[in-house]
N, C-alpha and C positions, 0 to 999 in steps of 0.2 A: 503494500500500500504506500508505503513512503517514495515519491518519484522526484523525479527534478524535470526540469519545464526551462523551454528558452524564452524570457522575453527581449526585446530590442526596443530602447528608448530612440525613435526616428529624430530625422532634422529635424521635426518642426517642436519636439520634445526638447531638446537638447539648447534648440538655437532660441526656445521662451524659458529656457534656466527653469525645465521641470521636473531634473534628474532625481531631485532628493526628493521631492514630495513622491514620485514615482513610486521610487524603494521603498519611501517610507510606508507607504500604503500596503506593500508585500509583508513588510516586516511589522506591523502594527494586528496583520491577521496572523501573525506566528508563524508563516515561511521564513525558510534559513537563504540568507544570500552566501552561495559555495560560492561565489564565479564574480569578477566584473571587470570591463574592461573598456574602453572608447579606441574607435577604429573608424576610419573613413576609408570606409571600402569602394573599390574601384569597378568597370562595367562588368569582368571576369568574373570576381566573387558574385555582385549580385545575379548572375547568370544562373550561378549553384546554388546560392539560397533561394531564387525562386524559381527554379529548374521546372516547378509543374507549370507556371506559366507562362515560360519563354514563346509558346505557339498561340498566346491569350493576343489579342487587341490591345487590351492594357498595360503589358508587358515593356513599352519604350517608355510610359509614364511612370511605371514604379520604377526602374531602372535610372532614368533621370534625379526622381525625388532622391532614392535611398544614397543615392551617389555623391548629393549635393552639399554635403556637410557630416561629421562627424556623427555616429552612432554610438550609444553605449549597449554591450551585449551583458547582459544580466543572466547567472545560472541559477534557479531558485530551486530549492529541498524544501518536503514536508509531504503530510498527507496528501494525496488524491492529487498533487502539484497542480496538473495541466488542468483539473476540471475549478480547482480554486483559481487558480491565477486569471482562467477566461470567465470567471462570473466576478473579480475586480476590477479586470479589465473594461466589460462589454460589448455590447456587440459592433462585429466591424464599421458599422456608419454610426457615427457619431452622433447626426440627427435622431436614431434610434435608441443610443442607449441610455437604459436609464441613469436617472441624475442617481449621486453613491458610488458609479464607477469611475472611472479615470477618462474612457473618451466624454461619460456625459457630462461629467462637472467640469473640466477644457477641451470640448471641443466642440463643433454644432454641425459641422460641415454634414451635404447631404452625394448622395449618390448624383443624383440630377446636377448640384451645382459643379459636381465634380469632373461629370458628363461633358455639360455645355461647355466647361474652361478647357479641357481636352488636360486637365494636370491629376496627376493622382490622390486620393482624397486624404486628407491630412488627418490621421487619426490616432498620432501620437507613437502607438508602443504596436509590436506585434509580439505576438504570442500564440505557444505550437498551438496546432489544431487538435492534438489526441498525443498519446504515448509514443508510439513510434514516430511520427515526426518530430516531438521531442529529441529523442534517442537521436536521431540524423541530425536536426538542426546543431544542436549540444556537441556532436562528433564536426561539423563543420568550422565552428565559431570558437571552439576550447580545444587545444589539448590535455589530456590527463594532468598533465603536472599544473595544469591553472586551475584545476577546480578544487576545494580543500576538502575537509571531515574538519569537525570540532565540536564540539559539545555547546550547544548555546540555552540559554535560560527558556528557550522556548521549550528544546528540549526536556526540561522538568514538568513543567507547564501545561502544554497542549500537546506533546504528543504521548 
């Protein structure tokens, strides 16, 4: 039961100084941060992290955003990881999710307005979809030796 889950703080997280409320939000539900790191990855990498949508439409728009500024990649530990970190998260459009998560209390942006600008929609953080894209993202974005173990007060606590 205990998993770890990738999330990525995107430009538009990064470049509105929303790193630490980010984490903070992970860590305030009693996920353990193993992992972090900021990297401005280049058109190559984001080809392999988002390998399922290289033959997508949208794929030169996420490709430009994710490229455009500095990313922080976050490894998160705890219960059920991937299915907590996407209900603090929310749902991918922002316009949708609810206010308590991270895209609904910064961000508002909608599919449609995303559409008509022809730019990818701004929604902060991404995070796996289910376990094994976990497992793959995590083996992409970390090697072993970046990610720790330690005992943290959550530990005691909540799990």
């Amino acid at each position: 039961m205990i998993e770890r889950t990738l999330i990525l703080v995107k430009p538009d997280g990064v470049q509105r100084g929303l790193v630490g409320e980010i984490v903070s939000r992970f860590e305030k539900r009693g996920l353990k941060l193993v992992g972090m790191k900021m990297i401005w990855i280049d058109k190559d990498f984001s080809k392999k992290h988002y390998a399922a949508h290289l033959d997508k439409k949208m794929y030169p728009m996420l490709e430009e955003f994710i490229t455009s500024a500095p990313v922080v990649a976050i490894v998160i530990e705890g219960i059920h990881a991937v299915e907590s970190v996407r209900k603090v998260v929310g749902s991918t459009e922002p316009k949708s999710a609810p206010l308590g998560t991270i895209r609904g209390d910064y961000a508002h942006v909608s599919y449609d307005y995303a559409d008509k600008k022809q730019i990818s929609i701004k929604n902060l953080v991404h995070a796996s979809g289910n376990k094994e894209e976990a497992e793959q993202e995590i083996s992409l974005w970390f090697g072993v030796d970046e990610l720790y173990t330690y005992e943290a007060s959550h530990d005691k606590h909540v799990i």
